[in-house]
Structure formats: C-alpha cells, structure tokens
LODRENMI-664873 format. One record per residue (C-alpha): residue in one letter; y, z, x. Coordinates in Angstrom, 3 decimals, always signed. Layout:
N
{site A,{Y,Z,X}}
...
END
This chain:
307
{site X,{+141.358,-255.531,-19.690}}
{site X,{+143.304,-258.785,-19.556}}
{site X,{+147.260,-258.299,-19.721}}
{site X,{+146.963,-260.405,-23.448}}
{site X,{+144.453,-257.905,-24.720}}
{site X,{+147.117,-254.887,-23.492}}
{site X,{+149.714,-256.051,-25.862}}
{site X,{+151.896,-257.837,-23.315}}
{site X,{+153.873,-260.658,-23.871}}
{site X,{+156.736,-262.466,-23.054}}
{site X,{+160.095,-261.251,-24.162}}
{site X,{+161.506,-263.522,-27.091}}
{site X,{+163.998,-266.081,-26.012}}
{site X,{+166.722,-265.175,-27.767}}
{site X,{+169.958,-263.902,-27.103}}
{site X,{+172.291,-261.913,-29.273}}
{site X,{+176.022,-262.654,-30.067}}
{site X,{+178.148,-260.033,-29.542}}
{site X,{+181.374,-260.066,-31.388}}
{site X,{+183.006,-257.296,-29.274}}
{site X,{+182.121,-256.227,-25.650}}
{site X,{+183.569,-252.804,-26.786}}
{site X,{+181.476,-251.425,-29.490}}
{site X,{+182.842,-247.748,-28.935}}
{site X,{+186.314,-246.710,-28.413}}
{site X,{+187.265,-243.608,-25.952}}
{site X,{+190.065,-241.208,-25.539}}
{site X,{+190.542,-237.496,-24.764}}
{site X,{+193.397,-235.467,-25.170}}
{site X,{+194.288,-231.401,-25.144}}
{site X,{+190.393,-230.647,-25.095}}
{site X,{+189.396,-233.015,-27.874}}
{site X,{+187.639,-236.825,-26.524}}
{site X,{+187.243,-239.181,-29.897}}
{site X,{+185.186,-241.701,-29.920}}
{site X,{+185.118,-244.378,-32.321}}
{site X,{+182.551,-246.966,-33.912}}
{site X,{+184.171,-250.229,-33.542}}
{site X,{+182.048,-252.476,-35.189}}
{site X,{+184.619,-252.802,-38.293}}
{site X,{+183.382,-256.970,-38.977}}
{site X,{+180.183,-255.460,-39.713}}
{site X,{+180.843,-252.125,-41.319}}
{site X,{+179.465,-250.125,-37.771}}
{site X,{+176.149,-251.176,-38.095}}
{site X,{+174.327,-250.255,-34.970}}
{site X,{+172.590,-252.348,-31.945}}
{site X,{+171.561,-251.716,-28.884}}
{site X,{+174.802,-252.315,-27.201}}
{site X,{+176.644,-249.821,-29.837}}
{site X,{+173.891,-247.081,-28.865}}
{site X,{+173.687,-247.255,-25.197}}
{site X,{+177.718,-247.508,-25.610}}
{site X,{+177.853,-244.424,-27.656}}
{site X,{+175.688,-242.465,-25.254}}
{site X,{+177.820,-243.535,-22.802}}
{site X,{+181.168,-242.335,-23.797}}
{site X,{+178.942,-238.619,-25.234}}
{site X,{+177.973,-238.425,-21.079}}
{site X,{+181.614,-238.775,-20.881}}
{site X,{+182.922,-236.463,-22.677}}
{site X,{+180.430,-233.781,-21.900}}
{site X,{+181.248,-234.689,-18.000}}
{site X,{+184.918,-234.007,-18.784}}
{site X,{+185.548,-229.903,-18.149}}
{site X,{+188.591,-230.413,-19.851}}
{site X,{+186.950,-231.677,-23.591}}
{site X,{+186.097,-228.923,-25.221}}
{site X,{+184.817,-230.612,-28.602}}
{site X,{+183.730,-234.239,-29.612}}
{site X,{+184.738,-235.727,-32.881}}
{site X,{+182.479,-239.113,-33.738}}
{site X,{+184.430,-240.993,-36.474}}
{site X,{+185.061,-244.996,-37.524}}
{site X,{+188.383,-247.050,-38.403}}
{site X,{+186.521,-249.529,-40.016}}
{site X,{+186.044,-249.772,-44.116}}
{site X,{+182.847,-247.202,-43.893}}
{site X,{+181.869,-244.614,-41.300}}
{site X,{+178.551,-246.534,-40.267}}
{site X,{+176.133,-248.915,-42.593}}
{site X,{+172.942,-248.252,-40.821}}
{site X,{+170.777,-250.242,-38.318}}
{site X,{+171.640,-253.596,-37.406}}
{site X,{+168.849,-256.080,-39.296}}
{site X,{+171.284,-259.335,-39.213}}
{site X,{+174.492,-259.742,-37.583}}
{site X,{+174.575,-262.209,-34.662}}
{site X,{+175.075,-259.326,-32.410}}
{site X,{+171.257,-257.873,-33.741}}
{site X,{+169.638,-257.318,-30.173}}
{site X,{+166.305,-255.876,-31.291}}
{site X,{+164.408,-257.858,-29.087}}
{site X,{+166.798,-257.793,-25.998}}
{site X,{+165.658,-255.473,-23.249}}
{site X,{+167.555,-252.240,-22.175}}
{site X,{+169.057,-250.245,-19.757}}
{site X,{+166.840,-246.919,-21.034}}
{site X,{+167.943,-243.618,-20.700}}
{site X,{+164.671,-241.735,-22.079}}
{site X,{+161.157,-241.987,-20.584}}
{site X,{+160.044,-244.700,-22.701}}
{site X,{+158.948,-247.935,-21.379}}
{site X,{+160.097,-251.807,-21.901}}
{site X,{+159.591,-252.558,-25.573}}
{site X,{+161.061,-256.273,-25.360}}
{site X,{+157.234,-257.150,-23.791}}
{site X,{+155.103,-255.380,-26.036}}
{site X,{+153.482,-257.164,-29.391}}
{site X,{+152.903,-255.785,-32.958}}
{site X,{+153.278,-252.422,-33.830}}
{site X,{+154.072,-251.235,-30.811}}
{site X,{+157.687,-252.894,-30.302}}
{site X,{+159.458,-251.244,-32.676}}
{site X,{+157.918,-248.062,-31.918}}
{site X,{+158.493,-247.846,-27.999}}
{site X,{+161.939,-249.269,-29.094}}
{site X,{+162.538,-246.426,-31.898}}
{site X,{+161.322,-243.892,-30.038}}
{site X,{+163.833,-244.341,-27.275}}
{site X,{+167.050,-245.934,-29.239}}
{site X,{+166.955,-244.152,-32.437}}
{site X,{+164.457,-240.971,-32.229}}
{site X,{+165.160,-240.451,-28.708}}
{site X,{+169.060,-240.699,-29.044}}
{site X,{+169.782,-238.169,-32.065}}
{site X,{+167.634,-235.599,-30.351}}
{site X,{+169.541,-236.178,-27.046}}
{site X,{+172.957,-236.314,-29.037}}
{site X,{+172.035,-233.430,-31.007}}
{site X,{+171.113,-231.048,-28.061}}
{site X,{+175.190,-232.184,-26.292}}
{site X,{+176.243,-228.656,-24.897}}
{site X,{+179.452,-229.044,-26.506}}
{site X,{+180.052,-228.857,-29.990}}
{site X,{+180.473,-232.308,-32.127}}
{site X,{+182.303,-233.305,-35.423}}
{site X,{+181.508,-236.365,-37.556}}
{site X,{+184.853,-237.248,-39.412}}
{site X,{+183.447,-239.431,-42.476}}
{site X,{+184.565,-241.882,-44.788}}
{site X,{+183.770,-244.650,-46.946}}
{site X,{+179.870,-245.605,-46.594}}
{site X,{+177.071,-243.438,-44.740}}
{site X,{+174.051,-245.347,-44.906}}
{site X,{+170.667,-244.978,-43.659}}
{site X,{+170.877,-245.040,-39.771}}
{site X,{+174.645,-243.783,-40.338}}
{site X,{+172.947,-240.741,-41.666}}
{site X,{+171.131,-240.481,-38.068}}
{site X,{+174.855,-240.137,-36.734}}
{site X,{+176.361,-237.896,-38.949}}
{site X,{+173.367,-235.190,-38.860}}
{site X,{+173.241,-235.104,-35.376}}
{site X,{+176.498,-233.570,-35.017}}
{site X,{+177.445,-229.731,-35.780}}
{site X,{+180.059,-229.990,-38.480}}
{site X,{+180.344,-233.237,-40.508}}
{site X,{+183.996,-233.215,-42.113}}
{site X,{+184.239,-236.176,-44.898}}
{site X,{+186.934,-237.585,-47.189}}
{site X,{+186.476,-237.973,-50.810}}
{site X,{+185.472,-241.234,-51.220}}
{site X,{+182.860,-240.628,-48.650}}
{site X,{+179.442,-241.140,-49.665}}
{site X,{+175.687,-240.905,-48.178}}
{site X,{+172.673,-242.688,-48.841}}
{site X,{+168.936,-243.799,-47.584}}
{site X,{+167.924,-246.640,-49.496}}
{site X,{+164.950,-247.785,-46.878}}
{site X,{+162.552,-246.877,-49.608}}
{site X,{+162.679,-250.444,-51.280}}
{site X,{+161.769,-251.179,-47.653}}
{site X,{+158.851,-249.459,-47.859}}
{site X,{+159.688,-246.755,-45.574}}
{site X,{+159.332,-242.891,-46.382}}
{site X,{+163.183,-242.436,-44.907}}
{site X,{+165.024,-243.290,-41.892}}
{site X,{+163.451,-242.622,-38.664}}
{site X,{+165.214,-239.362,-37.686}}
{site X,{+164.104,-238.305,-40.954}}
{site X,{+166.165,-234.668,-41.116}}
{site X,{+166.351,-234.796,-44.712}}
{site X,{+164.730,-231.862,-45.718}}
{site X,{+167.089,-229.474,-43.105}}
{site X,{+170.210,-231.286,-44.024}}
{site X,{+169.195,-230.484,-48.340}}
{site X,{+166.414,-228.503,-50.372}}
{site X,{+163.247,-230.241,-50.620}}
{site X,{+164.139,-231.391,-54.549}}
{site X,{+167.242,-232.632,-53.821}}
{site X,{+165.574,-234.387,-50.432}}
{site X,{+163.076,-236.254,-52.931}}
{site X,{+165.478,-237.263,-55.321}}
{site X,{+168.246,-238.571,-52.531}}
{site X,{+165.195,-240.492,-51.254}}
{site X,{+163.357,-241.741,-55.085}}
{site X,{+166.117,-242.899,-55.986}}
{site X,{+168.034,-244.326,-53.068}}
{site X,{+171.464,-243.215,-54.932}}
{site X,{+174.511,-242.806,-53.402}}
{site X,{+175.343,-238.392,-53.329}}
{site X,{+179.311,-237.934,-53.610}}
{site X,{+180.941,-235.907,-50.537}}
{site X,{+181.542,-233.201,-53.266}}
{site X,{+177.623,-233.004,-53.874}}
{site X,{+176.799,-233.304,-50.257}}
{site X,{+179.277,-230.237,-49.550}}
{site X,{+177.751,-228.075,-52.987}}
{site X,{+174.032,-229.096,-51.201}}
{site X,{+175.400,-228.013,-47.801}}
{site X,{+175.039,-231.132,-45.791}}
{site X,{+179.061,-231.364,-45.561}}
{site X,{+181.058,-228.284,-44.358}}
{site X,{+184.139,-229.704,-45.663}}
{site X,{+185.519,-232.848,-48.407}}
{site X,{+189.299,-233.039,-48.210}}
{site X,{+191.687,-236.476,-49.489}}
{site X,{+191.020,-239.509,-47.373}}
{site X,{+194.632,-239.325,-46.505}}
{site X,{+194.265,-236.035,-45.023}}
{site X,{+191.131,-236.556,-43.515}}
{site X,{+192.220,-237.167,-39.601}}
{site X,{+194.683,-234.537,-39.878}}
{site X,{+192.042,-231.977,-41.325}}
{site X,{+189.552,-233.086,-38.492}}
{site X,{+192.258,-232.942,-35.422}}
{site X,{+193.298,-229.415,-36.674}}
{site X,{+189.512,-227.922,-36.967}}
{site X,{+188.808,-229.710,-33.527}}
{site X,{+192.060,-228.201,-31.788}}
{site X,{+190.884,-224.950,-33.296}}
{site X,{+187.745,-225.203,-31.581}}
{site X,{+188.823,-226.319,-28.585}}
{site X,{+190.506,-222.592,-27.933}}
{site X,{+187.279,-220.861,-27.763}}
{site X,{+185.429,-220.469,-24.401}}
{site X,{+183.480,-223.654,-23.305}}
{site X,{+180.255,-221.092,-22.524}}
{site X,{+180.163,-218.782,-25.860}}
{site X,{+180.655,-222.676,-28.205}}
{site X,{+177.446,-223.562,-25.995}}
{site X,{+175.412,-220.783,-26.676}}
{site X,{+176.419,-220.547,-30.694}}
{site X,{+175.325,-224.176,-30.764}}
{site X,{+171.976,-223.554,-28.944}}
{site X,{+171.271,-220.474,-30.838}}
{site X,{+171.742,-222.513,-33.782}}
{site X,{+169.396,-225.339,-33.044}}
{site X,{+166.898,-223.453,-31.782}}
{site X,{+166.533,-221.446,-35.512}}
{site X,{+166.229,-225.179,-36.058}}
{site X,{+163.915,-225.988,-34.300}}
{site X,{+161.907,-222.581,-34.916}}
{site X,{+161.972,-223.377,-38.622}}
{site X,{+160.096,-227.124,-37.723}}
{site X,{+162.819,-229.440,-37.543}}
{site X,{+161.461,-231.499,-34.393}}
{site X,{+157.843,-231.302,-35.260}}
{site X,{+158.592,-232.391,-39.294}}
{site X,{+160.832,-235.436,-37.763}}
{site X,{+158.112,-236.368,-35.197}}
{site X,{+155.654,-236.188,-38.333}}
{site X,{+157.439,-238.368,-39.963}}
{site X,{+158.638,-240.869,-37.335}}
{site X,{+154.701,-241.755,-37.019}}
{site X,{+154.583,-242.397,-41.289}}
{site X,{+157.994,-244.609,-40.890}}
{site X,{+155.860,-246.436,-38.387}}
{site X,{+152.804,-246.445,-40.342}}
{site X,{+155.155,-248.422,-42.623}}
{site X,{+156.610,-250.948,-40.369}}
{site X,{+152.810,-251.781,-39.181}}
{site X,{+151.473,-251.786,-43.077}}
{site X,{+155.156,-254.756,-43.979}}
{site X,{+153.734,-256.644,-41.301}}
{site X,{+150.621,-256.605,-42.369}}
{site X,{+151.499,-257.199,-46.029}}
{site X,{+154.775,-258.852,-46.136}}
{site X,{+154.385,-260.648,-42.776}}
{site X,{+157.774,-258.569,-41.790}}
{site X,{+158.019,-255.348,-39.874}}
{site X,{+160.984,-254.728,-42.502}}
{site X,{+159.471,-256.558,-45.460}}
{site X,{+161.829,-259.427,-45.750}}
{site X,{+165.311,-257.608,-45.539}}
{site X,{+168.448,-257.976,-43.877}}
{site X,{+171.675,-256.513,-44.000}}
{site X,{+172.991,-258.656,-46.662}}
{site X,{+169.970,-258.379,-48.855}}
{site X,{+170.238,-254.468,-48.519}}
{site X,{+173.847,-255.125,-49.405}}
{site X,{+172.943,-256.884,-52.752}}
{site X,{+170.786,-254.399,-54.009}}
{site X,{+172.722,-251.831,-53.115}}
{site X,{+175.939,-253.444,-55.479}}
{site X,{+173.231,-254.309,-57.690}}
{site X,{+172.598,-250.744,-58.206}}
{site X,{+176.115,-249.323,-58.383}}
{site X,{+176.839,-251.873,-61.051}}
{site X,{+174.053,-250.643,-63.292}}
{site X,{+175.231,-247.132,-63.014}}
{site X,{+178.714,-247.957,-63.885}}
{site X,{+177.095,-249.542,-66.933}}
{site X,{+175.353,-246.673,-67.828}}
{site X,{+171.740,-248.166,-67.209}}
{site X,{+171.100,-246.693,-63.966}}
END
C-alpha cells in the first residue's frame, strides 16, 4: 500500500495567529487554584493552544497537594463560545504536542483529520478533565455555547449567574450535537431533544429547574458565591472529595454515559464526512461569525414573538 493510498499527506502550510501566548490564566490560593479562559477578543473560543494550555494548568493544580478544589471560569463577555472555526488564532490543522494515545492528525486526509484530531483534543480531553481526582467548579456567565458546553459538563458543580445561558446550535451544521455529546445525562431525554431541535438558548433558571446547574445566583454575586462554595470544599479531606467524585462518575458511567458519548462521537463524525461530501466543507460552510449571525438572527425573532 503506497503512503498516498494510506491517507497521508503533507501537513497544510499554514500557520495560525495567535493573539495571546497566554490563553489560560493560573493562580492558587488557601486550597483553591483558578484558572481562567483568556481568550476575551474572541469570546473564549477554543484552539489547540487554549486546550493543551488548559490541560496544562488542570496537571497543575492536581500536582499541587495544597489545591484542594479547581474552579474553571472566564473574565471575558461570555464563559466560552465554542470551538474555534475562524479567528486567526484557528490552529486546526497545526500539529500537537498530544497527551492521549492518538496519532498525528495534521498528516492524515479526509475524514480521518478531524476525527484523530477530535478524538484526542475534544473527546479525549473532557473524559481526561472529567475523571481529575479533585473536585472542579465551572463559575458561568454570559454565553455557553456548543464546545463551551464540553467545559462546563465536565466539571462537578457548574455555579452560573443569571444572565448565563447554554446552547448547542451545531444542528444547522448538520451535526447531531457537539462531540462530547452528554446531553442526555446533563437533562431528560425531552428536554435533550428540544435543547438540540431547536438550538434555543435555556435560561440558567431552566438549566438549574432541569438539573444541569446546581446553583443561579446575581452576576454580581457570582465570584463571591463560587469562592465561598470552593473554600467550603476545600475543608474536607483531599481522599474522602476523591472517592465521592469517583463514586459518582462511576454510577455515570454504569448508567452508559461513556458508551452513549462514544456512540455518538462516531454519528457527529458521520456528519462531518457526509458536509464534505455534500457541502464540500467538513462544517458545511460555517464560521464563527456566520454561527454568530444566526444565532442574533434567532434571538431577534423571539423577542418579536415569531420564534
């Protein structure tokens, strides 16, 4: 078999702009480490160098006996709008330093890029960040959006404000969901379907009634809520918060979590291969700032009353 018939190629020639070398913030203090998305130009949407930065500073904190509890939260406008499909900084063809046993996607053609790529960055990831022996908090606010959602779900608690709000809109993409696609754990099957149909923004209100949010307080209050459940935490013996959290994943996990995500990580990819086979675009012709357009399309109808 000739290297050309194995799906090899030459990586593409193009390299990304980064706008900041330090797409993560860190600091730890009385048995709490923060870390921060800091993409705020481009509402925290996530590359390559965000991820491997954010996996960096979790190693970090779990390597630090003296942090207790992570909190993953954003000073920018919105906690995180999703992938990165169009800033200068996009690096989806750039290749890694991986973490997972996945090989080099950056020389692989068609279908397969994405999916050795997805498997490691995005799949991969949120089941590595969601197993972290130490318990996390997402502190939310402002937008949650598609890959956002990836970031939120993986950690234990997910505190938001009340002007936070979560969506997965990929369905005009023509995907089935995101690719760590825990929707049906995080609400009830109905309200699953309809957060996916209809691509809608849910109100943190809603997401606490449907259980997906343990707690929506005033975005003023929002740090201060977060620092005193963290601190609160952080008294409890390192071992027993371990074991609580494993327990807890593992009814999970018992109750299909991993295996429906895997099940659907091969139908999201069933739908990148069928874009670029009918659109000629592995995510039919969007970028960020058409996703952004249809989005404020769609809020603008509602507020009309015609949504």
């Amino acid at each position: 078999m000739t290297e050309q018939n194995d799906g090899l190629v030459p990586p593409v020639d193009e390299t990304p702009v980064y706008e900041t070398d330090t797409p993560i913030l860190y600091e730890a203090a009385d048995g709490i480490a923060w870390v921060t998305l800091n993409r705020p130009q481009y509402h925290n949407v996530q590359n390559s160098q965000m991820t491997y930065a954010l996996d960096d500073a979790f190693v970090r904190a779990v390597n630090d006996d003296a942090v207790k509890v992570i909190v993953l939260k954003s000073d920018a406008k919105h906690f995180s709008a999703g992938h990165d499909i169009g800033t200068p900084g996009r690096d989806f063809h750039s290749p890694v330093e991986r973490r997972l046993m996945w090989y080099d996607h950056s020389t692989k053609a068609g279908a397969e890029k994405a999916y050795a790529r997805e498997q490691e960055q995005y799949l991969g990831m949120c089941k590595r960040w969601r197993d972290i022996p130490k318990p996390t908090i997402a502190q939310v606010h402002g937008g949650c959006i598609a890959g956002g959602l990836m970031l939120a779900w993986v950690c234990d608690l997910i505190i938001a404000s009340d002007d936070a709000f979560f969506q997965d809109p990929v369905l005009q993409m023509g995907f089935p969901g995101l690719e760590y696609f825990a929707h049906c754990h995080e609400l009830n099957v109905r309200l699953a379907k309809e957060f996916l149909f209809l691509g809608d923004r849910m109100s943190a209100e809603r997401a606490r009634e449907a259980g997906m949010v343990n707690r929506v307080v005033p975005r003023a209050e929002l740090a201060d809520e977060v620092a005193r459940i963290a601190a609160r935490i952080a008294t409890q013996p390192r071992l027993a918060l371990q074991l609580a959290k494993q327990a807890c994943n593992h009814m999970e996990t018992l109750a299909g979590k991993n295996a429906g995500i895997d099940a659907a990580f091969g139908y999201h990819h069933f739908a990148h291969a069928n874009n670029s086979l009918v659109k000629g675009d592995y995510i039919a012709g969007f970028d960020g700032k058409k996703m952004a357009e249809a989005n404020k399309k769609d809020v603008a109808k509602k507020d009309q009353g015609e949504g």
